[in-house]
C-alpha positions in Angstrom: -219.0 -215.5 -28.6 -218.0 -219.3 -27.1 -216.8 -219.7 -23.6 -212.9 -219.1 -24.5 -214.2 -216.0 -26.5 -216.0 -214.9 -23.4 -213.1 -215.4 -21.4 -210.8 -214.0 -23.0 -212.8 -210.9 -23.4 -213.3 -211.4 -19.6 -209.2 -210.9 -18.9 -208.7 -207.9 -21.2 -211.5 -205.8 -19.8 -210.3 -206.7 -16.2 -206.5 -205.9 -17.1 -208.3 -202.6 -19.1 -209.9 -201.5 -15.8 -206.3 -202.1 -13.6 -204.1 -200.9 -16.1 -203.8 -197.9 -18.3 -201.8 -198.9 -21.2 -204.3 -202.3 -21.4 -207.1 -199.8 -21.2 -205.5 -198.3 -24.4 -205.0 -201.5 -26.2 -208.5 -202.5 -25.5 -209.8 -198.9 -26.9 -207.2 -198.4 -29.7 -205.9 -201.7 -31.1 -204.9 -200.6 -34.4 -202.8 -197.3 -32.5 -201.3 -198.6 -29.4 -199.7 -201.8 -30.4 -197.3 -204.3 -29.0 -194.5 -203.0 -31.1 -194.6 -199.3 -30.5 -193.1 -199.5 -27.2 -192.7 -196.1 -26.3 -196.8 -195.8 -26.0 -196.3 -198.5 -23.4 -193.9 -196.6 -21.5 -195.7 -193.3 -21.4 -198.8 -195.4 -20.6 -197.2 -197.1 -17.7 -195.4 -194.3 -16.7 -198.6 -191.9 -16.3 -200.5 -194.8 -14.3 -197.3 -194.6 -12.2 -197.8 -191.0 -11.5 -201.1 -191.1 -11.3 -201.1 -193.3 -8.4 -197.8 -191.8 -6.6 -197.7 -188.6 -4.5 -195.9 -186.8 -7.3 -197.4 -183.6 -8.5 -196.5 -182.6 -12.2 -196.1 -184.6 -15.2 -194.4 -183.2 -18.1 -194.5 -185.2 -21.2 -192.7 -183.9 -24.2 -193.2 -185.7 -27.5 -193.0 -185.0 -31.6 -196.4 -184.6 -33.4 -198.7 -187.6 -34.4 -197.2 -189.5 -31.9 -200.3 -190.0 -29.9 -200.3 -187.2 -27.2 -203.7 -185.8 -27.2 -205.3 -189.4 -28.2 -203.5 -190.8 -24.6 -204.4 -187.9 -22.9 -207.6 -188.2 -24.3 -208.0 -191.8 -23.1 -206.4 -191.2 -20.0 -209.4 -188.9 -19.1 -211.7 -191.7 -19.5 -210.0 -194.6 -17.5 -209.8 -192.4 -14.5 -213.1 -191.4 -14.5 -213.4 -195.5 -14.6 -211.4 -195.6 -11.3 -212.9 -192.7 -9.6 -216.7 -191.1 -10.8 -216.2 -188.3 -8.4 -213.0 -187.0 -9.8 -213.3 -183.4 -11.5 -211.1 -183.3 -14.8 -210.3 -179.6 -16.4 -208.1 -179.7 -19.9 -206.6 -176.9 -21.6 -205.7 -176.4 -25.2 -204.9 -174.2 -28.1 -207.9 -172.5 -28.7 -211.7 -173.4 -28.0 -212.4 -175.5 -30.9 -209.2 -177.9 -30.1 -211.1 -177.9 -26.4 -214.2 -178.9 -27.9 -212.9 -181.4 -29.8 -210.6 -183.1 -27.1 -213.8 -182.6 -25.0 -216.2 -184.3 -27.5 -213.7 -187.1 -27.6 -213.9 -187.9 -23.7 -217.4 -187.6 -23.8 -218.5 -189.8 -27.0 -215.6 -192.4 -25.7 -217.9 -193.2 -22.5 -221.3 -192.4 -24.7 -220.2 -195.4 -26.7 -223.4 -198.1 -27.4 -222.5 -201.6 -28.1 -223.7 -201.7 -32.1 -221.5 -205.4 -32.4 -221.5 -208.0 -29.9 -217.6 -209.1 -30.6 -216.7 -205.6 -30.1 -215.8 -204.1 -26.4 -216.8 -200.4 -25.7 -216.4 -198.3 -22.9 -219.7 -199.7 -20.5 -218.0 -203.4 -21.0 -215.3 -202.0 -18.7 -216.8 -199.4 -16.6 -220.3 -199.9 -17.2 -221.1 -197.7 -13.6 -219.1 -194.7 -15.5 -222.4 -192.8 -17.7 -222.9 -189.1 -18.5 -225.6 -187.9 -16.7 -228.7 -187.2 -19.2 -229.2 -183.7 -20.2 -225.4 -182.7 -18.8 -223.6 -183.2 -21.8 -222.6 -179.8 -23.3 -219.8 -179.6 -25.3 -217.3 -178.3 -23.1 -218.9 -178.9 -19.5 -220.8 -182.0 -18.6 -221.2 -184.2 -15.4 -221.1 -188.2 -14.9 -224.0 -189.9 -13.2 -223.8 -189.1 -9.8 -221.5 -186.2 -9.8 -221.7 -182.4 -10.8 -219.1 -180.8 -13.7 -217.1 -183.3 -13.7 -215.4 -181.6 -16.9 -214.5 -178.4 -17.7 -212.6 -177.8 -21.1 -210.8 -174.7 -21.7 -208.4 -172.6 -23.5 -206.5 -169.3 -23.4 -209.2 -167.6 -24.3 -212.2 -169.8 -22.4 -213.3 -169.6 -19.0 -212.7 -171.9 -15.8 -215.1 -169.6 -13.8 -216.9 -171.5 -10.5 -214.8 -174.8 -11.5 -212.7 -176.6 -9.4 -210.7 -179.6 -10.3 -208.2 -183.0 -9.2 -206.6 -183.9 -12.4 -205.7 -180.7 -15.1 -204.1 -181.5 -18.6 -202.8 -179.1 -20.7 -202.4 -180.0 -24.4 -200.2 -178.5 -26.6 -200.8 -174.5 -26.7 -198.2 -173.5 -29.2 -198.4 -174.4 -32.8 -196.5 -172.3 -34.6 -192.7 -171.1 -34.7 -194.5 -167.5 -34.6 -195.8 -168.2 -31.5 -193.0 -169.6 -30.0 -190.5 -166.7 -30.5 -193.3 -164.1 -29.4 -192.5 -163.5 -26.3 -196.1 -161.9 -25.1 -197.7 -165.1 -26.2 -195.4 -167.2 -24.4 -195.5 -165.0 -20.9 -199.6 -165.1 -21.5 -199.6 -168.5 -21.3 -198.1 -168.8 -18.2 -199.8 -166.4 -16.8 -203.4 -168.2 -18.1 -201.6 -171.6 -16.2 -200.6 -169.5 -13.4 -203.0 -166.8 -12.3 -206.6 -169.1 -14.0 -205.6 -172.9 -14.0 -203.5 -173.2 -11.0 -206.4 -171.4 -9.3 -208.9 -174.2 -10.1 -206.7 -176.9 -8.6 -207.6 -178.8 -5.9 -206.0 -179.7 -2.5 -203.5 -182.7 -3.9 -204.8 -182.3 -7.4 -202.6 -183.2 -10.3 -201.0 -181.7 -13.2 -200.2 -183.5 -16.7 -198.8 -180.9 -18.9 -198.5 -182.5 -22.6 -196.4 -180.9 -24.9 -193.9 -180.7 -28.6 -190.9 -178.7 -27.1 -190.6 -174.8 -28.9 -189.2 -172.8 -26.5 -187.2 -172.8 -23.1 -190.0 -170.3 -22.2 -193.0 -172.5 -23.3 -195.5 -173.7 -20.6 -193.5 -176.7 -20.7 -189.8 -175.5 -19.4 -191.2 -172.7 -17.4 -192.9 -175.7 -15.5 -190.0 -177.6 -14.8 -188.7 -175.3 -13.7 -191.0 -173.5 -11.9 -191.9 -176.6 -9.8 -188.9 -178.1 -9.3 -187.5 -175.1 -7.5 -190.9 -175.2 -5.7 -189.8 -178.6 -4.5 -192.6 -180.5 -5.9 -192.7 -183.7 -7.3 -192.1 -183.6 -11.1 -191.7 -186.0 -13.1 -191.0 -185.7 -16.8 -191.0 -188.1 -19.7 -189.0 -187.1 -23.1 -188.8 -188.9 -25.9 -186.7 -187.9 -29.1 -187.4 -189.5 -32.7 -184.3 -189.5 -33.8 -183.2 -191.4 -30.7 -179.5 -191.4 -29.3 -178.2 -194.9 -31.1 -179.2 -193.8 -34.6 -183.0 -195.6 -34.3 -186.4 -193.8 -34.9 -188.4 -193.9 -32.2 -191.2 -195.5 -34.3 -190.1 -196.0 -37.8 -193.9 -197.1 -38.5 -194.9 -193.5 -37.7 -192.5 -191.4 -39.1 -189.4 -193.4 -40.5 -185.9 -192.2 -40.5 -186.3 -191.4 -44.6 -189.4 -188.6 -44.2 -187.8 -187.5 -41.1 -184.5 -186.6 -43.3 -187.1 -185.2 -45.9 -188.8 -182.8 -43.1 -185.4 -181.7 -41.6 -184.5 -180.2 -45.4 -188.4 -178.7 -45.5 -188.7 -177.0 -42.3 -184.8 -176.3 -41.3 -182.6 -178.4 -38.8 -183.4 -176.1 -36.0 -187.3 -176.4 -36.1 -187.3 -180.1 -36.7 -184.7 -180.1 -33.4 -187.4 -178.7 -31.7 -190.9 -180.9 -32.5 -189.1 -183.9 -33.5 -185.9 -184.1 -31.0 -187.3 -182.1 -28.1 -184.6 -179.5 -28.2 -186.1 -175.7 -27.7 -184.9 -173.5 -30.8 -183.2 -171.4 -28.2 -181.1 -173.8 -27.1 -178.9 -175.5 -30.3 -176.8 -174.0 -32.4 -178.5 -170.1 -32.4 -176.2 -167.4 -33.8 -177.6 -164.8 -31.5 -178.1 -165.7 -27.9 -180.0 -162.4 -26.5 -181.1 -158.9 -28.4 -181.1 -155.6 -26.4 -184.6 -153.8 -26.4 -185.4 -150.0 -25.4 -188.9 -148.9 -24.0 -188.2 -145.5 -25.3 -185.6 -144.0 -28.0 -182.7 -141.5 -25.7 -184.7 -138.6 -25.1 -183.3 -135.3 -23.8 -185.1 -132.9 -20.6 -187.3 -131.7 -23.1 -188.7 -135.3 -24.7 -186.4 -134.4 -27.8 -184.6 -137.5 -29.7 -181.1 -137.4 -29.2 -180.3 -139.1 -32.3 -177.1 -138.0 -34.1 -178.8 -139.1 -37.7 -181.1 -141.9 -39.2 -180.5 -144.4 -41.3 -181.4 -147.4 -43.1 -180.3 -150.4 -44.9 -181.5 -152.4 -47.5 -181.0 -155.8 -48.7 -183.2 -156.5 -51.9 -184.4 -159.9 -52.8 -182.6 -161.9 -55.0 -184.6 -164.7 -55.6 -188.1 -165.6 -55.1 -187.4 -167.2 -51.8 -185.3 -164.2 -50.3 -187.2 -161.8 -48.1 -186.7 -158.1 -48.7 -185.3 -156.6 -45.6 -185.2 -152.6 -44.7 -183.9 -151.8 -41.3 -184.3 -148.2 -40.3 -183.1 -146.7 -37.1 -181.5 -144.2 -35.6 -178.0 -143.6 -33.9 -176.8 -142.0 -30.2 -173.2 -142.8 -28.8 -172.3 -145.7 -31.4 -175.4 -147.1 -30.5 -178.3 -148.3 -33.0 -182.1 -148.3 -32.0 -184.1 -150.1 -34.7 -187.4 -147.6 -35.7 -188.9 -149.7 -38.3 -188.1 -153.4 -39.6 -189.7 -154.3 -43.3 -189.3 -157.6 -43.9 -191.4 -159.3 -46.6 -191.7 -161.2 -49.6 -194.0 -159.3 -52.1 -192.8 -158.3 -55.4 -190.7 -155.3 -56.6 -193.8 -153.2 -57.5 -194.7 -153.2 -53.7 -191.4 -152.9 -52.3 -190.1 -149.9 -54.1 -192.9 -147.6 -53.0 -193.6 -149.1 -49.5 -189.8 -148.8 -48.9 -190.5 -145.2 -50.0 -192.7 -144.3 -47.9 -191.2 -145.8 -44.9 -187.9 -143.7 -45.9 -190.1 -140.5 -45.6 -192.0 -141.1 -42.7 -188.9 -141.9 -40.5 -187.1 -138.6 -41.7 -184.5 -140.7 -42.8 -181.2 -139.2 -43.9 -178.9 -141.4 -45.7 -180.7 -145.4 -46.6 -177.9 -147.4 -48.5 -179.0 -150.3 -51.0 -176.8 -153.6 -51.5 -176.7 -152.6 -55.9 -176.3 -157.1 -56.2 -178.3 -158.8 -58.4 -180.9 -155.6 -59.3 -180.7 -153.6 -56.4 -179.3 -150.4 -58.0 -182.5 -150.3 -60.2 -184.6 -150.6 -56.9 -182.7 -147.5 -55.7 -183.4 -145.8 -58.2 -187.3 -146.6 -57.9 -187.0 -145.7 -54.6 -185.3 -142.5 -55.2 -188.2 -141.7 -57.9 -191.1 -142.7 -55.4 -189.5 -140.5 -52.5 -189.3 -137.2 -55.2 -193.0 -138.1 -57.2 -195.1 -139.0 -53.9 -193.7 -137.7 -51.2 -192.0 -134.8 -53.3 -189.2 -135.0 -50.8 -185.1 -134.8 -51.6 -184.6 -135.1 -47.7 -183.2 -138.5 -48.0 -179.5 -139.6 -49.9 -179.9 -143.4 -51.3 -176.6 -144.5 -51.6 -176.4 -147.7 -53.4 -173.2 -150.3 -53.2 -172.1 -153.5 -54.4 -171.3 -155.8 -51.5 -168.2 -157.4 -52.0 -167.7 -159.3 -48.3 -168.6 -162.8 -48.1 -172.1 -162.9 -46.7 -172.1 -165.5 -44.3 -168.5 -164.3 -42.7 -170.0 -160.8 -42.5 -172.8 -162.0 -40.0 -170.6 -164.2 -38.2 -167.8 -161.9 -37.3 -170.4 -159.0 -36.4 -173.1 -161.1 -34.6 -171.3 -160.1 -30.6 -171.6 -156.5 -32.3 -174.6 -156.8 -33.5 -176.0 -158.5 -29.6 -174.2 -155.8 -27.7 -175.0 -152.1 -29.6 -178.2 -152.5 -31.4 -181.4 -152.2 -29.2 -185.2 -153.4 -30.7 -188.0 -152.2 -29.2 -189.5 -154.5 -26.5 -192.1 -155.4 -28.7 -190.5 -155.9 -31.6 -191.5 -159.9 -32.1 -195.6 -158.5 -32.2 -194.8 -155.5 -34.5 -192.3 -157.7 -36.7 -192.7 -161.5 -36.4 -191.4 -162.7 -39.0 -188.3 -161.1 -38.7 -188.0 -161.7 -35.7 -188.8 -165.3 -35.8 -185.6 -165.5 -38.4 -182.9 -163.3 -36.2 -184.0 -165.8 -33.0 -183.8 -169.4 -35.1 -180.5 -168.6 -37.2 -177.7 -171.4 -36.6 -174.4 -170.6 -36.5 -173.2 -173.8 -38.3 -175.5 -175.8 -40.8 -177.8 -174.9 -43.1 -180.4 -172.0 -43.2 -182.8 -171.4 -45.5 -182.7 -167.3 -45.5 -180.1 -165.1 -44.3 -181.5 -161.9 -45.5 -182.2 -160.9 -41.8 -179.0 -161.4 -40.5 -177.0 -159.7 -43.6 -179.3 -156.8 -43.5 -179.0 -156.4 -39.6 -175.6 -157.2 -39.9 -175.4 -153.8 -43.0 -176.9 -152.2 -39.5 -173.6 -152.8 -38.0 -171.5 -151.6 -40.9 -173.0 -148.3 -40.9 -172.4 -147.5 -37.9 -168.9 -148.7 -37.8 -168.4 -147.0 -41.3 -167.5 -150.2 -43.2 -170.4 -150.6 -45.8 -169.1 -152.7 -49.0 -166.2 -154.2 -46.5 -164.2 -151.1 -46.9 -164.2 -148.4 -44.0 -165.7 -144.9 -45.3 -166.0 -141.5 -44.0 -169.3 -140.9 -44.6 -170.8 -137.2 -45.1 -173.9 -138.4 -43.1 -174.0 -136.7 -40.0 -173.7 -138.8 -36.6 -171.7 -141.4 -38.2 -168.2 -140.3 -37.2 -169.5 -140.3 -33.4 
């Protein structure tokens, strides 16, 4: 390089080693350009944090927007500003840990292989990992001892003490975020294992694509605020406010449209516009759940009958759905939810057999669009397998509107039918769909809803839209 060469390389690496978001440009030309200015403002506004007295960080962004990769660098200038500082990161499972560890590591393990090119040792060449402490998931800097720890859920922070903790997105699925055991043992992994490992004045960056108001991410806001901590949170839609995209470059306002049709408007809401699923638009805004079915002194059920009710699928993208349950008082309490996809030939004798094995008295079937011949499968599976006539199928044409069914019985349907408090683990995809339906817009299936909302008919005797006296016993209660 000639002397303006040289000194211009001079500048960058000193405004690399003062600054954050220089640091970036310096490691990551191609990513963090001039252009994509909202890299420059999480950039600055991390440096900001990490050189005030606040004490959280949330950052909430949509995927491939650079997250992990800042985070990722972020690890690496600090250790350029301060050698001594002990770094512990948390993610998904252990493989994303290794890998967002590995990345750290082989960022200040860099050689210089072209002169023109600038790597980690031009800017902080007194920054080395010490030789022979470099595991994957633990290693130390020259001069120091475990300086990083990487860790999941399911890892280990045993003996490991730490200044700066970043947490990287732990949810990854819409699954995840409506299962409510997931979501409480992440907090307690942040609370009872992570928190634990933080130092006197240590700091917490918690990195996140919004799911849930009960992710790590709102439980930590939260949580901190009413702690009276210092929190300070960065949230960036993509889909911004005036009608722009927030980087057309990375995902432009035409694929965005395309994804919203693809993955429904309330999931994209989410990842893309920062909005938790439980917060816009949901039909349902809370589910009653039993620990145990009404009992009497003797540990008898008190159920006044059982029934079921069964939506067939019409299409190849409609879910089969077969609630069973039993009723006390005008009250339902969901025994069994079969919600699936798989063809007719599975169906009919799997819906059988949960028939039977529920002791189930009276199971209607919607008759639309080949239902009655499923009936009558079902009937024949129940009398040939099980060689049992202790269940009436009763099947019916449905002649409501589907949509204005569920509407006008969703407050019935919140208030009198109860779903055992495990119900997202022992039924998630079901209950993935009752917890994401929007009251206006499009949804992709409604078989859920229409078959929980055939729950609510039963038991208010209007199956088919028409109000019935039904010679099932329990039902006039």
């Amino acid at each position: 390089m000639n002397k303006v060469q040289l000194a211009a390389s001079g500048a960058k690496i000193e405004l690399a080693r003062r600054h954050f978001y220089d640091f970036c440009q310096l490691r990551a030309p191609d990513f963090y350009k001039d252009d994509r200015l909202y890299l420059k403002q999480i950039c600055e506004e991390t440096e900001y944090f990490m050189r005030s007295d606040d004490d959280v960080l949330v950052v909430n962004i949509g995927p491939r927007f650079g997250k992990s990769r800042t985070a990722m660098l972020l690890a690496q200038w600090v250790y350029g500003q301060d050698k001594t500082v002990k770094i512990m990161t948390g993610s998904y499972n252990e493989t994303l840990s290794s890998t967002f560890s590995k990345a750290v590591r082989n960022g200040i393990q860099e050689e210089k292989a072209d002169l023109t090119r600038i790597v980690y040792s031009d800017i902080f060449p007194e920054t080395r990992i010490k030789r022979g402490d470099g595991a994957m998931n633990l290693w130390s800097l020259e001069g120091g001892h475990n300086n990083y720890l990487a860790t999941s859920p399911t890892g280990t922070a045993t003996g490991f003490g730490a200044n700066l903790m970043i947490i990287d997105d732990l949810i990854k699925s819409a699954l995840e975020a409506y299962n409510e055991n997931i979501l409480q043992g992440h907090w307690d992994w942040f609370t009872n294992t992570m928190l634990s490992r933080l130092e006197e004045g240590g700091k917490i960056i918690i990195i996140m694509t919004r799911w849930s108001s009960k992710d790590l991410a709102g439980r930590a806001l939260e949580h901190f605020r009413n702690e009276g901590q210092k929190v300070q949170h960065i949230c960036m839609k993509t889909l911004q406010d005036d009608g722009t995209m927030l980087c057309p470059e990375i995902l432009s306002e035409r694929y965005y449209r395309m994804k919203i049709k693809a993955m429904g408007a309330e999931i994209a809401s989410a990842n893309y516009q920062q909005i938790p699923i439980d917060f816009e638009g949901r039909l349902y805004s809370s589910f009653k759940t039993y620990n145990d079915i009404p009992r009497d002194e003797h540990g008898n059920p008190l159920f006044t009958g059982i029934y079921s009710y069964c939506d067939t699928a019409d299409e190849g993208s409609d879910y089969l759905c077969n609630i069973i349950f039993g009723l006390y008082q005008r009250e339902a309490y969901v025994l069994d939810v079969y919600y699936t996809k798989a063809a007719m030939e599975i169906t009919e004798p799997e819906t059988a057999k949960r028939l039977h094995e529920e002791e189930v008295r009276l199971a209607y079937i919607e008759s639309n669009n080949g239902g009655r011949g499923f009936a009558r499968q079902v009937e024949r599976h129940l009398k040939d397998d099980f060689e049992s006539n202790l269940t009436k199928v009763v099947w019916f044409h449905q002649v409501e509107n589907k949509r204005a069914r569920i509407l006008s019985n969703a407050t019935w349907v919140m208030d009198h039918i109860y779903f055992p408090v495990n119900w997202a683990d022992r039924w998630p995809e079901y209950h993935l769909a009752m917890m994401t339906y929007q009251r206006e817009g499009n949804n992709k299936n409604d078989d859920a809803q229409d078959t929980t909302t055939g729950v609510a008919e039963i038991v208010n005797r209007k199956v088919g839209g028409r109000k019935k006296n039904y010679s099932g016993k329990g039902v006039r209660a």
